[in-house]
ZASENU-733083 format. One record per residue (C-alpha): residue number from 0; chain; x, y, z. Coordinates in steps of 0.001 Angstrom, whole numbers. Example, Ala and Ser with C-alpha at 12.3 -4.5 7.8 and 13.67 -1.06 7.14 Angstrom:
2
SITE  0  A  12300  -4500  7800
SITE  1  A  13670  -1060  7140
END
This chain:
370
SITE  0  A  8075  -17332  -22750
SITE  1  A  10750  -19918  -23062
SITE  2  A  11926  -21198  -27077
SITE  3  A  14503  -23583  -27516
SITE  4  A  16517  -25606  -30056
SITE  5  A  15113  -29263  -31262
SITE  6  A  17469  -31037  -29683
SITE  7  A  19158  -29015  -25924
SITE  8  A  21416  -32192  -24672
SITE  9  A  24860  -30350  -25058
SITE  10  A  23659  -27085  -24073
SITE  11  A  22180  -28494  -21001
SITE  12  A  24863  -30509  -20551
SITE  13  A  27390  -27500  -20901
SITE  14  A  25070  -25192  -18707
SITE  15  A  24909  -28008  -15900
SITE  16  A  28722  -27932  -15516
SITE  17  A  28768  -24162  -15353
SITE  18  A  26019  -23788  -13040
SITE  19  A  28250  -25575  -10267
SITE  20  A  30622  -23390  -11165
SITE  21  A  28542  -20467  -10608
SITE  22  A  28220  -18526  -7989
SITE  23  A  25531  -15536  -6754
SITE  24  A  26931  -12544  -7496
SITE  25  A  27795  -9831  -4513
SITE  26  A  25021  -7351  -3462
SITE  27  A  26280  -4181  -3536
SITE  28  A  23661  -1801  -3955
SITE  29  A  20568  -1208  -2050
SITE  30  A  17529  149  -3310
SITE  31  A  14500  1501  -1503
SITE  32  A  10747  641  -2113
SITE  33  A  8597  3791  -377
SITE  34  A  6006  2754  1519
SITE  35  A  2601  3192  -389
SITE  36  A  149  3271  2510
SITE  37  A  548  5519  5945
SITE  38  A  476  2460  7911
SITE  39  A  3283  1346  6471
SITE  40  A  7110  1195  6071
SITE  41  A  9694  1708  3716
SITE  42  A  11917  -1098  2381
SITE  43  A  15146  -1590  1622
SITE  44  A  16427  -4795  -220
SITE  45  A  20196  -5269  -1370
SITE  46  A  20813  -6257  -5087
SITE  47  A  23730  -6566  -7714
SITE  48  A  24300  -4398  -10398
SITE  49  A  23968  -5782  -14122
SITE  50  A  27463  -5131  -14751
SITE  51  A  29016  -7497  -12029
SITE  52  A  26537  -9798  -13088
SITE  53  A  27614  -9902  -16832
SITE  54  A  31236  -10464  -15909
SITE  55  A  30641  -13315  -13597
SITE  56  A  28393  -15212  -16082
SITE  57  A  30697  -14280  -19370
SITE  58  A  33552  -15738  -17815
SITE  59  A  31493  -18992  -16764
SITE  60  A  29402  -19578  -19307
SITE  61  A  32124  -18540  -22237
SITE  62  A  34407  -21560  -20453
SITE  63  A  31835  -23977  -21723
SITE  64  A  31622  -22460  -24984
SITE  65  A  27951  -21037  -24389
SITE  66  A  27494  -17740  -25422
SITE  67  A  24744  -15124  -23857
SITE  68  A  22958  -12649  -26199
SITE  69  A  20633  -9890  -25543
SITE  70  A  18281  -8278  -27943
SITE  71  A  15186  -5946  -28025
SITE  72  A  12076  -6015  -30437
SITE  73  A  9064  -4426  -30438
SITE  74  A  5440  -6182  -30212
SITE  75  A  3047  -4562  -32761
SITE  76  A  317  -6447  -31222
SITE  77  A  432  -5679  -27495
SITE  78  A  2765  -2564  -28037
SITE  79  A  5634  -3530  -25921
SITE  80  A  9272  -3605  -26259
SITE  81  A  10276  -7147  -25594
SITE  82  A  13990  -8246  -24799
SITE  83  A  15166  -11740  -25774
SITE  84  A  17662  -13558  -23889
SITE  85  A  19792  -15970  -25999
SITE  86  A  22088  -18931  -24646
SITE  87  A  23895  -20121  -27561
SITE  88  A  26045  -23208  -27538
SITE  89  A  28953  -24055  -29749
SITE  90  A  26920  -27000  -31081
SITE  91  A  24479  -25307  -32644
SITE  92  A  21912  -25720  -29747
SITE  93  A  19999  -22778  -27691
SITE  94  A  17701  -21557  -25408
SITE  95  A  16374  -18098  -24971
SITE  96  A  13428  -16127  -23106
SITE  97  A  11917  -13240  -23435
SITE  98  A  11093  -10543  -21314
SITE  99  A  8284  -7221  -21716
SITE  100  A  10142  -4118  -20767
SITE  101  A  7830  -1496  -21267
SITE  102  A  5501  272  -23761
SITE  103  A  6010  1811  -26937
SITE  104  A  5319  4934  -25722
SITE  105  A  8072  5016  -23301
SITE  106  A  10660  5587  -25560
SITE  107  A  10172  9046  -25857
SITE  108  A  10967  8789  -22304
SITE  109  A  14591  7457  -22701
SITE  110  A  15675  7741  -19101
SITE  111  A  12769  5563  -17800
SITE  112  A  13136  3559  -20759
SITE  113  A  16764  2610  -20123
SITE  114  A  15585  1773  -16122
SITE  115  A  13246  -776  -17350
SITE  116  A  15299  -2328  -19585
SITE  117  A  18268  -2558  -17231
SITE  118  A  15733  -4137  -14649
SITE  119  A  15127  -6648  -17392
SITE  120  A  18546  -7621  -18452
SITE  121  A  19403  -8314  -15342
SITE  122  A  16338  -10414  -13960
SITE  123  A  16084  -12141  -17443
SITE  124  A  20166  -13117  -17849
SITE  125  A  19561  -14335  -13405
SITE  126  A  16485  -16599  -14218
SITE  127  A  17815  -18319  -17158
SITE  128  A  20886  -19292  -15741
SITE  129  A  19782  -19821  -12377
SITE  130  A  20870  -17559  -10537
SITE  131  A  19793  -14779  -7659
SITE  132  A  20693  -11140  -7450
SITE  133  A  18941  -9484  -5334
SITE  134  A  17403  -10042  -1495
SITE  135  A  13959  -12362  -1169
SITE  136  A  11216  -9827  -376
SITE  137  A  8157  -12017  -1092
SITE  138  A  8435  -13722  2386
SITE  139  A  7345  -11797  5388
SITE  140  A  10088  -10416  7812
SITE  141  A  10923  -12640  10154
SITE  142  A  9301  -12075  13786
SITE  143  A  11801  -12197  16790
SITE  144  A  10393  -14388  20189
SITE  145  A  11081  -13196  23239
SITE  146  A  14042  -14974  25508
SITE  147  A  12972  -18310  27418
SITE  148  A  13712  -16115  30731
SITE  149  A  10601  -13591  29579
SITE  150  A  8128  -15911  27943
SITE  151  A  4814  -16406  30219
SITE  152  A  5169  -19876  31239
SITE  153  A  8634  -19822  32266
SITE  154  A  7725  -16322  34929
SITE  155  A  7042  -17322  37910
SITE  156  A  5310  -13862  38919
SITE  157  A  2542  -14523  36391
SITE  158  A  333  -17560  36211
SITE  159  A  -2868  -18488  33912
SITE  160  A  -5829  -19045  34341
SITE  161  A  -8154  -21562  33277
SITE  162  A  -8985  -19322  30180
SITE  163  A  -5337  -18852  29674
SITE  164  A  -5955  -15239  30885
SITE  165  A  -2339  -13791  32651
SITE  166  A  -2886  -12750  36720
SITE  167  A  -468  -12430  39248
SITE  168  A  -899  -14584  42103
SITE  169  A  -1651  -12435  45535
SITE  170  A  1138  -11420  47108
SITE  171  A  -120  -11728  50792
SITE  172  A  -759  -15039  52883
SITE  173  A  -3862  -14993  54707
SITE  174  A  -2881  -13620  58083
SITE  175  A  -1449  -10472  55996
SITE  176  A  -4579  -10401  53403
SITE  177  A  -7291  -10532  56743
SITE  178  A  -5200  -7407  58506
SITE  179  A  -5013  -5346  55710
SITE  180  A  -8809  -6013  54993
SITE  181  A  -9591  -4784  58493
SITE  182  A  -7216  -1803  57823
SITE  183  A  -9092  -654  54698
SITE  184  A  -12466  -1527  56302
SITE  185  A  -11535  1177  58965
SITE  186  A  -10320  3746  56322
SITE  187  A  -13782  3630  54853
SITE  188  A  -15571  4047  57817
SITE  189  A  -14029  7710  58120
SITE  190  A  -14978  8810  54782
SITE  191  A  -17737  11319  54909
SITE  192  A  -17864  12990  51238
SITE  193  A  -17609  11472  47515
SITE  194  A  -14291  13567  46757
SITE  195  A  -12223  11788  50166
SITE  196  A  -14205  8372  48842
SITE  197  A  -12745  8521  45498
SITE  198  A  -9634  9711  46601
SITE  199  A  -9163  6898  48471
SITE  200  A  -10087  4750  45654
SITE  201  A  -7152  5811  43844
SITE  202  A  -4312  5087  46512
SITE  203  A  -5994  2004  47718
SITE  204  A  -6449  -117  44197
SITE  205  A  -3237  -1629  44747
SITE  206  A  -3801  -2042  48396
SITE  207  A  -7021  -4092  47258
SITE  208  A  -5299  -5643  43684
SITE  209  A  -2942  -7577  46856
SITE  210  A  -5444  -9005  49080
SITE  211  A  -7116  -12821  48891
SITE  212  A  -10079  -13120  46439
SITE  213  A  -12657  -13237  49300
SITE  214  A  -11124  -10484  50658
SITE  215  A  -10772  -8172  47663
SITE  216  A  -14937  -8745  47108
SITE  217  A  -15432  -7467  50948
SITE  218  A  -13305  -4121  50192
SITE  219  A  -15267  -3804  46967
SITE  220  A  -19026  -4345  48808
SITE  221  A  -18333  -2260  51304
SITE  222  A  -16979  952  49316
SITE  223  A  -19966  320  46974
SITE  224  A  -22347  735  50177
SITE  225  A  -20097  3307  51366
SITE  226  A  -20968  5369  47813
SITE  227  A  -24595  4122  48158
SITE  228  A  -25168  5627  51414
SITE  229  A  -23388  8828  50545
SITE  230  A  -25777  12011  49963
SITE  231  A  -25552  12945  46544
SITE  232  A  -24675  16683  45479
SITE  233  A  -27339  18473  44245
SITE  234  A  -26790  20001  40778
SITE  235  A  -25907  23682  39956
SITE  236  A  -28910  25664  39297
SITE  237  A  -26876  28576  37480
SITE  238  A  -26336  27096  34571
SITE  239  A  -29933  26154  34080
SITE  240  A  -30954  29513  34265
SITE  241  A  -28094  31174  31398
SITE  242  A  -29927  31559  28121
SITE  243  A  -29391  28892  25144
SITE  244  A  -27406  30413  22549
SITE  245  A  -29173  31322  19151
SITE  246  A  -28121  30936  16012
SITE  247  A  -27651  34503  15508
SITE  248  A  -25123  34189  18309
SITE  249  A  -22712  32310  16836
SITE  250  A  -19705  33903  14643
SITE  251  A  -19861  34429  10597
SITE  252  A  -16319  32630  10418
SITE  253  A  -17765  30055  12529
SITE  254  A  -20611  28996  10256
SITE  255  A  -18340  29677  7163
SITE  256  A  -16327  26756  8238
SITE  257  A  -19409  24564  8207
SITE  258  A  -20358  24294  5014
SITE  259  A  -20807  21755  2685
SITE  260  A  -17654  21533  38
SITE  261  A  -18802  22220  -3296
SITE  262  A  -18626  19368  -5933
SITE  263  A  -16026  19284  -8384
SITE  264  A  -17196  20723  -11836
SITE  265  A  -17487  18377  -14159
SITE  266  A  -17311  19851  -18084
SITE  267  A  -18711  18189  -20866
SITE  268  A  -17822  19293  -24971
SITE  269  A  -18291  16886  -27576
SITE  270  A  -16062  18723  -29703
SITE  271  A  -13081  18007  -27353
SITE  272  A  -14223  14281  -27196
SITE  273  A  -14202  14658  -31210
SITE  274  A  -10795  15748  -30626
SITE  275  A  -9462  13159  -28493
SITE  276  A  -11071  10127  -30543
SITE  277  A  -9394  11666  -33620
SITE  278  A  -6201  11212  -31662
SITE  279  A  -3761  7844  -31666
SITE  280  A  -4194  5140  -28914
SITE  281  A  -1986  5671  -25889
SITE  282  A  -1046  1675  -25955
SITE  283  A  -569  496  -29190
SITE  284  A  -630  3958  -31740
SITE  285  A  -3493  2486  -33459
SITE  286  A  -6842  4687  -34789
SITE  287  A  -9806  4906  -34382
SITE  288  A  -10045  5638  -30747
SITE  289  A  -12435  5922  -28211
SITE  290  A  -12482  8674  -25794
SITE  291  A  -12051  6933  -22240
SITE  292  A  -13360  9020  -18798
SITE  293  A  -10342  8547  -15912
SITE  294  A  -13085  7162  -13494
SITE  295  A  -10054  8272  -10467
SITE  296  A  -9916  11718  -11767
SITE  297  A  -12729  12532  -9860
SITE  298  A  -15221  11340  -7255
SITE  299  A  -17666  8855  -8207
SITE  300  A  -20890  10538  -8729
SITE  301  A  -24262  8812  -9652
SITE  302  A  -24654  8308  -12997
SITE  303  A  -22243  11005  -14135
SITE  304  A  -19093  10325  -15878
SITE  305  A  -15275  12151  -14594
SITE  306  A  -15485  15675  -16655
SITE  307  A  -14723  15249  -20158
SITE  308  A  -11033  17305  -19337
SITE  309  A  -9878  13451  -18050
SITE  310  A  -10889  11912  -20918
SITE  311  A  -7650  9841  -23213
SITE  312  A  -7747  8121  -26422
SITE  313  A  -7796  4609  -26369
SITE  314  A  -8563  1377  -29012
SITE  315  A  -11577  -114  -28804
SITE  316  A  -9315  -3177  -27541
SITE  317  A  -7269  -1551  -25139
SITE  318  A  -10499  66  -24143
SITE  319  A  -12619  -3570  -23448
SITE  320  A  -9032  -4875  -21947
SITE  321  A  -9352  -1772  -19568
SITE  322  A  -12968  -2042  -18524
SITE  323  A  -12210  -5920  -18067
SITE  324  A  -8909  -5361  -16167
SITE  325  A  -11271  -3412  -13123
SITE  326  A  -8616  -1926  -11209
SITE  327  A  -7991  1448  -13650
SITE  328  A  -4781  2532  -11630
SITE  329  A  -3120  -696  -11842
SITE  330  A  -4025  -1299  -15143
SITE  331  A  -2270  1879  -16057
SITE  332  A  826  1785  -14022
SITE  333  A  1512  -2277  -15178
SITE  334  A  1917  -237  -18773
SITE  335  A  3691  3183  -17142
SITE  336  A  1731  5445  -18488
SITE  337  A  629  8360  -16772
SITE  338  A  -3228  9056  -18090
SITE  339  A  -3583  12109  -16556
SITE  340  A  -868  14425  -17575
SITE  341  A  -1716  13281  -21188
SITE  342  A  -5242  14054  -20359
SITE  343  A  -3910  17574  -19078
SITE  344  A  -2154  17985  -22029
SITE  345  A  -4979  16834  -24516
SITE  346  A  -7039  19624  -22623
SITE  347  A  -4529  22367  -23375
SITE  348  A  -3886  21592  -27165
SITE  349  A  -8114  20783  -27765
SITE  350  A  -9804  22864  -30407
SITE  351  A  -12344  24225  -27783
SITE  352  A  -10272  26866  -26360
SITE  353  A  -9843  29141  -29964
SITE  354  A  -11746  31951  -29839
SITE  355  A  -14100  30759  -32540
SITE  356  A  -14894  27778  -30396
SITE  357  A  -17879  27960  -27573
SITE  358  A  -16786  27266  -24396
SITE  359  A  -17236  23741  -22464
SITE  360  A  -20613  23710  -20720
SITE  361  A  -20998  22435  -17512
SITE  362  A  -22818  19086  -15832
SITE  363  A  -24879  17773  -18534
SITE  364  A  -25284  20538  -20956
SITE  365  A  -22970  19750  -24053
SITE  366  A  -21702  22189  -26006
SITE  367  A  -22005  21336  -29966
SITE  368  A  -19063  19844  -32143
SITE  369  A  -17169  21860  -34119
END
């Protein structure tokens, strides 16, 4: 979101000078985006680092008296850390946006923390004074035609059709295609079994793939008759005769390897989802909390919820904002958190595994609250 001054004339007025000034910085570095799907590919992008960015709009923008400031805050409604970037002119006038960075609960992850928030410097400081730093990926990449010399219409070994379909024009006149009809006509006439007959095939497709179109469809007739008029091998009687294999017959490892996978076990204990509704929302630290099922945990079932092991605490906003959202794995990783380890880790510190506690029950069965 953009705020501004009442009046921006002689900031804008300042900032319009230095932008022709202005320059996009050098690309130095090059980062890697890993493919997410097997089908496809890695890629790579060139982009310039926040520090050679900083010095190159400093020295511009401080020659016109405009000075760039960069502060952090945190959102107690949405829990995010927001940064503000400020433009401040020597008049009094200024313009600043702001930026999200990342949630609350990433700052007791510093080092991921600190990545986020240089990402947002950087693209925050490049948008608001109009600037680019790193390569374009949004476009597709660019596709590469082939040379003049090897494109269809400029061959003159291939012609179309009148369906635009590519064949090559015969290579024989018609003296040449009428001998070499009469040739294979003669070849056939020798053939006296099915193997020497589809032998023949098989050397003489490009003999045929040559000749005239009339003459092509006389080769083809007259092997088809040839095959007709063949006599046709009688079938082996032997293996009529072996035994059908049993059941019995076939190996223990065998029909080990054909069974069904068994279905993951899905736990249920109210106490633990006592637990984890006594416990602070993952988003925004706020209580109550409901106790939310990872639906990708596990594999969808009819009517049956992930095991109550994947379950996390969440507000009863976040929690409408999630079922809303639909896609649960995007919804998480647009706020970087990782659901399941904290499930995992929920799991391991619940109340259910004391000794005084019963133990979860399985599919259905609950066990009783503590």
């Amino acid at each position: 979101m953009q705020q501004s001054s009442e009046t921006i004339g002689a900031i804008a007025s300042a900032l319009a000078k230095a932008q022709l000034e202005l320059s996009n910085p050098e690309k130095a570095l090059t980062a890697t985006i890993p493919a997410v799907f097997p089908r496809e590919e890695a890629r790579s992008f060139k982009y310039a680092s926040l520090a050679t960015a900083l010095d190159l709009v400093r020295k511009c923008l401080g020659s016109h008296e405009i000075a760039t400031v960069q502060t952090t805050g945190i959102d107690q409604t949405t829990g995010l850390v927001r940064l503000t970037t400020l433009l401040a002119h020597s008049s009094g006038e200024w313009m600043s946006s702001e930026w999200p960075v990342c949630a609350v609960s990433d700052i007791n992850a510093p080092h991921r923390m600190g990545g986020a928030l240089t990402y947002a410097r950087r693209y925050a400081l490049f948008a608001l004074v109009g600037i680019a730093g790193e390569d374009d990926l949004d476009a597709p990449a660019p596709t590469t035609d082939p040379p003049p010399e090897l494109r269809v219409g400029n061959r003159p070994d291939v012609v179309k059709g009148n369906k635009g379909a590519t064949q090559r024009p015969p290579l024989l006149s018609l003296d040449q295609s009428a001998q070499l009809r009469g040739q294979m006509l003669a070849e056939l006439d020798c053939l006296t079994s099915e193997n020497k007959l589809l032998a023949w095939a098989q050397v003489g497709l490009p003999k045929k793939n040559s000749l005239l179109v009339a003459d092509a469809r006389i080769i083809e007739a007259a092997y088809l008759e040839k095959l007709a008029a063949l006599p046709q091998a009688l079938p082996d009687k032997s293996d009529s005769l072996k035994p059908a294999a049993s059941v019995a017959d076939i190996p223990s490892d065998a029909t080990a390897k054909l069974a069904f996978p068994k279905e993951p076990v899905r736990k249920r204990s109210k106490a633990h989802l006592l637990f984890v509704r006594e416990q602070p929302c993952l988003v925004c630290q706020q209580s109550p909390c409901d106790a939310h099922h990872l639906k990708f945990a596990q594999p969808k079932a009819l009517g049956r919820k992930a095991s109550d092991e994947y379950t996390v605490p969440l507000c009863r906003a976040h929690h409408h904002e999630l079922h809303r959202h639909g896609n649960e794995r995007a919804w998480w990783a647009n706020l970087t958190i990782e659901p399941l380890r904290l499930a995992h880790d929920l799991w391991i510190a619940s109340p259910i595994h004391s000794p005084l506690s019963p133990a979860p029950s399985r599919l259905g069965s609950e066990a009783s609250p503590q």
